[in-house]
C-alpha positions in Angstrom: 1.5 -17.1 108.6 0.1 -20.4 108.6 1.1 -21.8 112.2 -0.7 -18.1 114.1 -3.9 -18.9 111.5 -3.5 -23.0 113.1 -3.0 -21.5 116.6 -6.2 -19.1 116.0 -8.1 -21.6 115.2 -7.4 -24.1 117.6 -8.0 -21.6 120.4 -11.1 -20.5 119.0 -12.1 -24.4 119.2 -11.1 -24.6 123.0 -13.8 -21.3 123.6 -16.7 -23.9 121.7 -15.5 -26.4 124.3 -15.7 -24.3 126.9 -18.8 -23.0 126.3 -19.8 -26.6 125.7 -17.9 -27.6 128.9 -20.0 -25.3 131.0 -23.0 -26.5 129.9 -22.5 -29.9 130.8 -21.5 -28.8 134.5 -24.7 -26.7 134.9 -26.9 -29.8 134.3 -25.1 -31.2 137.0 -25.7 -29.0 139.5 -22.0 -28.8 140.3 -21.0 -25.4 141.4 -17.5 -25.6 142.8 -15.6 -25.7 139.2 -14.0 -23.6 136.8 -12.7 -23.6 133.2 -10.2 -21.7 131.3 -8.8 -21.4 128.5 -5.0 -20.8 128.5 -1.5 -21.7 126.3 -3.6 -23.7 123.9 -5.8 -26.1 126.6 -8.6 -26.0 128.5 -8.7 -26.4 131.9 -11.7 -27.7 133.9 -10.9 -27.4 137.9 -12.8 -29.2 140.2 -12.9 -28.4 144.3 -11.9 -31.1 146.6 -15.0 -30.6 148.8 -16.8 -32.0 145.7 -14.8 -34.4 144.7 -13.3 -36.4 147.4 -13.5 -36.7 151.8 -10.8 -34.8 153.0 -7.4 -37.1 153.3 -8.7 -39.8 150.8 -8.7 -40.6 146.7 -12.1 -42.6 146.9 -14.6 -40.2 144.7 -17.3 -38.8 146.4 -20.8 -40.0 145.2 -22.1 -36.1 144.8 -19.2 -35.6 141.9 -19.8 -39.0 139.7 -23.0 -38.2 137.5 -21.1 -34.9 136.6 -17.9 -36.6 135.8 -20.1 -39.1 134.0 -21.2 -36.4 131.7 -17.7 -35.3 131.4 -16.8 -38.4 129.9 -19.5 -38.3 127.9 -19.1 -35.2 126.7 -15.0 -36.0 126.3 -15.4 -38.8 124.2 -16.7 -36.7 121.2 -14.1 -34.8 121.4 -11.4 -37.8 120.2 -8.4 -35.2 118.9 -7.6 -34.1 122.7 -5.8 -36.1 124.9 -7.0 -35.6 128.4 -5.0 -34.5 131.5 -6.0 -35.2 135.0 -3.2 -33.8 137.6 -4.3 -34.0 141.5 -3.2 -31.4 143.6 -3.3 -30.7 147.5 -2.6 -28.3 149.8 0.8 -28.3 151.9 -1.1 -29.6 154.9 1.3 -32.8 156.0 -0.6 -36.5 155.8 0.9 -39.4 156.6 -0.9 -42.4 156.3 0.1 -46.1 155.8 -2.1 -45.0 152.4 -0.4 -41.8 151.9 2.7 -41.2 153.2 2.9 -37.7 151.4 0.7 -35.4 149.7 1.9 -35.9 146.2 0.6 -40.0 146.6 -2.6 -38.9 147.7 -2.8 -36.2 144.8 -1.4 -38.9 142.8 -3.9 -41.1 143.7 -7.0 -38.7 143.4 -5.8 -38.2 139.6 -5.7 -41.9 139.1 -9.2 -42.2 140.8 -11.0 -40.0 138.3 -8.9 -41.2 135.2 -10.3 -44.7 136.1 -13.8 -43.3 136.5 -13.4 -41.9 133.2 -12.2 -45.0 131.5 -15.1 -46.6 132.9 -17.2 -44.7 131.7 -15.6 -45.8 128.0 -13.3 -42.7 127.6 -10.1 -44.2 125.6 -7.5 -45.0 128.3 -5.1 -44.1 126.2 -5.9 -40.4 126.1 -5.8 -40.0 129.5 -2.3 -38.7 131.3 -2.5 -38.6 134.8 -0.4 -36.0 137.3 0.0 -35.8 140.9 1.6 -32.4 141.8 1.0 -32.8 145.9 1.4 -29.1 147.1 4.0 -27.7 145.1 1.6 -26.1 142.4 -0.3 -24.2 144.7 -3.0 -21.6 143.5 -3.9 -20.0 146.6 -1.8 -18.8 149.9 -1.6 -22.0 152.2 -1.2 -19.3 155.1 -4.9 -19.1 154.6 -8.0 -21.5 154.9 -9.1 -20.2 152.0 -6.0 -20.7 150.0 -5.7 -23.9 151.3 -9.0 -24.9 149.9 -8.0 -24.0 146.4 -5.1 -25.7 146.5 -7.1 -28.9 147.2 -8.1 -29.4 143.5 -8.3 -31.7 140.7 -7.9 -30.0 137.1 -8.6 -32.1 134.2 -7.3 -30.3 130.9 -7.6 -31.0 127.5 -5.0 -30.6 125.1 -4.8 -31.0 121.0 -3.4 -34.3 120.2 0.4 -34.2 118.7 0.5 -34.4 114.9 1.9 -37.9 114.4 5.1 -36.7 112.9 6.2 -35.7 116.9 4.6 -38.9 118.5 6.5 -40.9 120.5 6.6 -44.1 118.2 8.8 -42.4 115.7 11.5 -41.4 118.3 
């Protein structure tokens, strides 16, 4: 009985967020996002065409006062660690940079974790993913599918109760 009243209630905080979340992205002016909430984490996506020139991890100036507010707004939130996983389409790129898609998605994670940190959020909440194109969302057949593929999502998740930390193993 307890764990589904714990569950409950932790999803019901991750719809507050959300709700929060959104709020914070409309004062930006950023339109090419989304959040969800789904298996216990909330998931803000963020477009490439925002975020980065195509083929590169350097953030795009557009994208930073938003992500500053994120950062903001993630660091009073201190019980969720914070996920950033990059993702591209399956596009091939091969540069002396990146040789593959999963560096560059790599990469474009790493960028925006660093942007957080700098912006004070606890480096050690932060988890950083590069998944290249083999999480794809959309049908890389299509331009359109393409372009959702080409995404960053940063999720937030409910810390581990010490007891299953990785110290103790």
């Amino acid at each position: 009985d307890k764990p589904v009243k714990k569950a409950h209630e932790s999803e019901l905080d991750l719809l507050t967020i959300e709700d929060r979340l959104h709020q914070v992205m409309e004062k930006s002016n950023i339109s090419n996002y989304s959040v969800k909430v789904a298996n216990n984490r909330l998931v803000l996506t963020l477009g490439e065409d925002i975020s980065f020139p195509s083929g590169q991890a350097k953030l795009l100036d557009y994208i930073k006062p938003a992500l500053k507010d994120m950062a903001s707004f993630f660091i009073t939130e201190p019980e969720y660690k914070i996920i950033v996983a990059g993702h591209t389409d399956n596009t091939p790129i091969h540069t002396a940079q990146f040789p593959s898609n999963w560096e560059l998605s790599a990469a474009r994670a790493m960028s925006v974790a660093k942007f957080l940190v700098d912006c004070r959020v606890a480096p050690e909440r932060i988890n950083i993913e590069g998944f290249g194109q083999y999480r794809p969302i959309g049908d890389n057949t299509h331009f359109l599918g393409r372009e959702a593929n080409r995404r960053v999502e940063i999720s937030l998740v409910k810390e581990a109760e010490k007891s299953e930390s990785y110290e103790e193993i």
